[in-house]
C-alpha positions in Angstrom: 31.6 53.0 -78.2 31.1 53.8 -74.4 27.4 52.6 -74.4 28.5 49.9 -76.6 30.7 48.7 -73.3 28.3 49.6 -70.9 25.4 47.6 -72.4 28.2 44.6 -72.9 29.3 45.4 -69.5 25.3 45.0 -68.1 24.5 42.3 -70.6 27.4 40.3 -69.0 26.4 40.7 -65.4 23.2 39.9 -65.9 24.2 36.8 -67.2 26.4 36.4 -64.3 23.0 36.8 -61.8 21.4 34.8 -63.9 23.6 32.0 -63.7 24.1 32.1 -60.2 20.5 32.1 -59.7 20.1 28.9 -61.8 22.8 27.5 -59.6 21.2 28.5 -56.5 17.9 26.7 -57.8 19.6 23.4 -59.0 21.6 23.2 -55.7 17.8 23.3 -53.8 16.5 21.3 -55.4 19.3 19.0 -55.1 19.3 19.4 -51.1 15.8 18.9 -51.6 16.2 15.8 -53.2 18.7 14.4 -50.5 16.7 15.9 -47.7 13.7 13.9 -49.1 16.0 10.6 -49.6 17.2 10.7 -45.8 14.0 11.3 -44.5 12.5 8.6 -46.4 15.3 6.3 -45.4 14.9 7.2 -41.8 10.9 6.1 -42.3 11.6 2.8 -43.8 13.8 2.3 -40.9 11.6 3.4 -38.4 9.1 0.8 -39.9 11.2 -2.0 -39.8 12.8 -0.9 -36.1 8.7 -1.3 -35.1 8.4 -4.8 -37.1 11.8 -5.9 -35.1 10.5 -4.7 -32.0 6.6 -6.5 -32.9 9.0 -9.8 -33.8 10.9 -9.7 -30.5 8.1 -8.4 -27.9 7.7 -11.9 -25.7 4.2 -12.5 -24.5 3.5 -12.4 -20.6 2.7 -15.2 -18.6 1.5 -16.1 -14.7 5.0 -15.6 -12.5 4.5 -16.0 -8.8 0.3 -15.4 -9.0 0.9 -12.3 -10.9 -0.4 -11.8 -14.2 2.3 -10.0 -16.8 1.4 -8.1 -19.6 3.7 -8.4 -23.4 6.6 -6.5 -23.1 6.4 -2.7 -24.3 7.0 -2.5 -28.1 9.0 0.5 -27.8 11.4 2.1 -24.8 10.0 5.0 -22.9 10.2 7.2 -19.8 9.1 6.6 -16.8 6.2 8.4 -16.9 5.2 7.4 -19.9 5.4 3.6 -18.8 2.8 4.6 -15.9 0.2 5.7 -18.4 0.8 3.0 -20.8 0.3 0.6 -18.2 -2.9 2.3 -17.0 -4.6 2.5 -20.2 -3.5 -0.9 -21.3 -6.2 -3.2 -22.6 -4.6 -7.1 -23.0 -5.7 -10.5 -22.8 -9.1 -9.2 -22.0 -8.1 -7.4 -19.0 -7.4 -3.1 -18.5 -6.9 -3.5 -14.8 -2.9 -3.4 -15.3 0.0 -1.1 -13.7 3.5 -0.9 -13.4 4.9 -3.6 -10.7 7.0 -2.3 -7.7 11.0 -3.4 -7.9 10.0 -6.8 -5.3 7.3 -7.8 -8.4 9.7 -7.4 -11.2 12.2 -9.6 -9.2 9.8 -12.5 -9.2 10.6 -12.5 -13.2 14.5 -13.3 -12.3 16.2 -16.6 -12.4 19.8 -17.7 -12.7 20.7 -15.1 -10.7 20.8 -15.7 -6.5 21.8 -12.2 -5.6 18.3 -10.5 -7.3 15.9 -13.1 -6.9 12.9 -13.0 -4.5 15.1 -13.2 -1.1 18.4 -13.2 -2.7 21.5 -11.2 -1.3 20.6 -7.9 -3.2 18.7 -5.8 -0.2 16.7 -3.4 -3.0 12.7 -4.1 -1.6 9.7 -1.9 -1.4 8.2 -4.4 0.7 10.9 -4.9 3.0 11.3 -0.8 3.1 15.1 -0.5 1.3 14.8 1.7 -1.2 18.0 3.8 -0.8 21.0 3.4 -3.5 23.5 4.3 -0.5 22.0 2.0 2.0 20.6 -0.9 -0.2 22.8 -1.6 -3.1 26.8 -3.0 -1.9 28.7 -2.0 -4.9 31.8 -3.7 -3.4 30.4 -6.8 -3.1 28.4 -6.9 -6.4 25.3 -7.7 -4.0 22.6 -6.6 -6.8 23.7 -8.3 -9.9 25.2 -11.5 -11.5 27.5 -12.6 -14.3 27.1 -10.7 -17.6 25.8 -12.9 -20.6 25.8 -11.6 -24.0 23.1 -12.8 -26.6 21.9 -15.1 -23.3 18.5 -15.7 -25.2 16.8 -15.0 -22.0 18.8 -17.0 -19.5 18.0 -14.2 -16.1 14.5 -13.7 -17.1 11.3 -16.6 -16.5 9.5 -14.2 -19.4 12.2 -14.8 -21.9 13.4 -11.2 -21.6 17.0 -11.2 -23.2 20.2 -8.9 -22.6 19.9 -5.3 -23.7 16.5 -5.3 -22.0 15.8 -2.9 -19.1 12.4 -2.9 -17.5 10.8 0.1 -15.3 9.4 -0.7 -12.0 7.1 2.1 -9.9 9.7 2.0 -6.8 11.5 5.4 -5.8 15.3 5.3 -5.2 14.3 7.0 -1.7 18.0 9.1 -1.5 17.3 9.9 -5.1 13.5 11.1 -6.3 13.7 12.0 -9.3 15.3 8.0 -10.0 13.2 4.4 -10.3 14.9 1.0 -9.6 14.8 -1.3 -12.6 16.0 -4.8 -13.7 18.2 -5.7 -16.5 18.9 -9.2 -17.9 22.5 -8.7 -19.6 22.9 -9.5 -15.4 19.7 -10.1 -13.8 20.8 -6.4 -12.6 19.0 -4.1 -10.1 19.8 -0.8 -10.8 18.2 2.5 -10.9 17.6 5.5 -13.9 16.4 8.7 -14.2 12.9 8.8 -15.0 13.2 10.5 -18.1 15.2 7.9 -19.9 13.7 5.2 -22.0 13.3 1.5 -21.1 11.3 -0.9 -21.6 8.4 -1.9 -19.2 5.8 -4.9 -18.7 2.8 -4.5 -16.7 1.2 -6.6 -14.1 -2.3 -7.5 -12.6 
């Protein structure tokens, strides 16, 4: 009778592993299977972030004798602007580079403070590079009114709000920063180079 129990006793235990086993496979397979789902989700949305970004890049155009390149189809750091520019073959041309903060702000309009010669003092040319110095926060010296959905209104390449665009000029008091322009407010403004924005090139 007491082997009887005992082989019960082992019979039912391993039915016990073998059942949790079984569970432990369906449950992979069924992370598996949601695993899989997600990521193929997160590729068919990656695909159609790329088509959005194909269907909104502007084309370039001649501002102020200089030659701009298509907007960047994707955001990116600083120093991966500089070598997209640099190995940039477009309109039959693979001379192009990233323009200096006084080039990008030929591409403003609408917006008197950051235009060429406005109040906004930011200019590699004119030797103010310094976010202390250059930019009077008070005043709102280095931007304009903030336009949602503006379809382009502070930018002469059609560049719309929520874009941001790299230029090659140093925030002097700041290295490791780059002035850029936005066009939510035809903004002059400076980032880290290791966050992504957007960039056009120029010739």
């Amino acid at each position: 009778m007491q082997d009887s129990s005992v082989k019960n006793n082992n019979g039912g235990l391993i039915k016990f592993i073998l059942l949790g086993f079984l569970a432990v496979c369906v449950a992979s397979v069924c992370i598996f299977v949601i695993v899989n789902n997600v990521n193929k989700k997160k590729e068919v949305e990656k695909k159609r972030e790329i088509q959005r970004h194909i269907e909104e890049s502007i084309p370039g155009g001649m501002v102020e004798n200089l030659q701009w390149s298509s907007r960047s189809l994707k955001k990116m750091s600083w120093d991966s602007a500089v070598s997209y520019c640099e190995n940039l073959a477009e309109d039959g041309h693979d001379d192009w580079r990233m323009p200096n903060i006084d080039e990008l702000r030929t591409t403003v309009k609408n917006c008197l403070q950051t235009e060429v010669g406005g109040s906004c003092r930011v200019s590699e040319k004119g030797g103010c590079l310094s976010l202390e110095q250059c930019v009077d926060k008070q005043k709102g010296s280095c931007f304009c009114e903030y336009k949602e959905n503006n379809g382009g209104y502070y930018s002469k390449l059609g560049d719309s709000d929520g874009v941001w665009l790299w230029s090659s000029s140093v925030v002097s008091d700041k290295p490791n920063s780059r002035w850029r322009i936005g066009f939510s407010s035809g903004m002059v403004i400076h980032n880290d180079t290791i966050v992504n924005f957007y960039v056009r090139c120029v010739r």
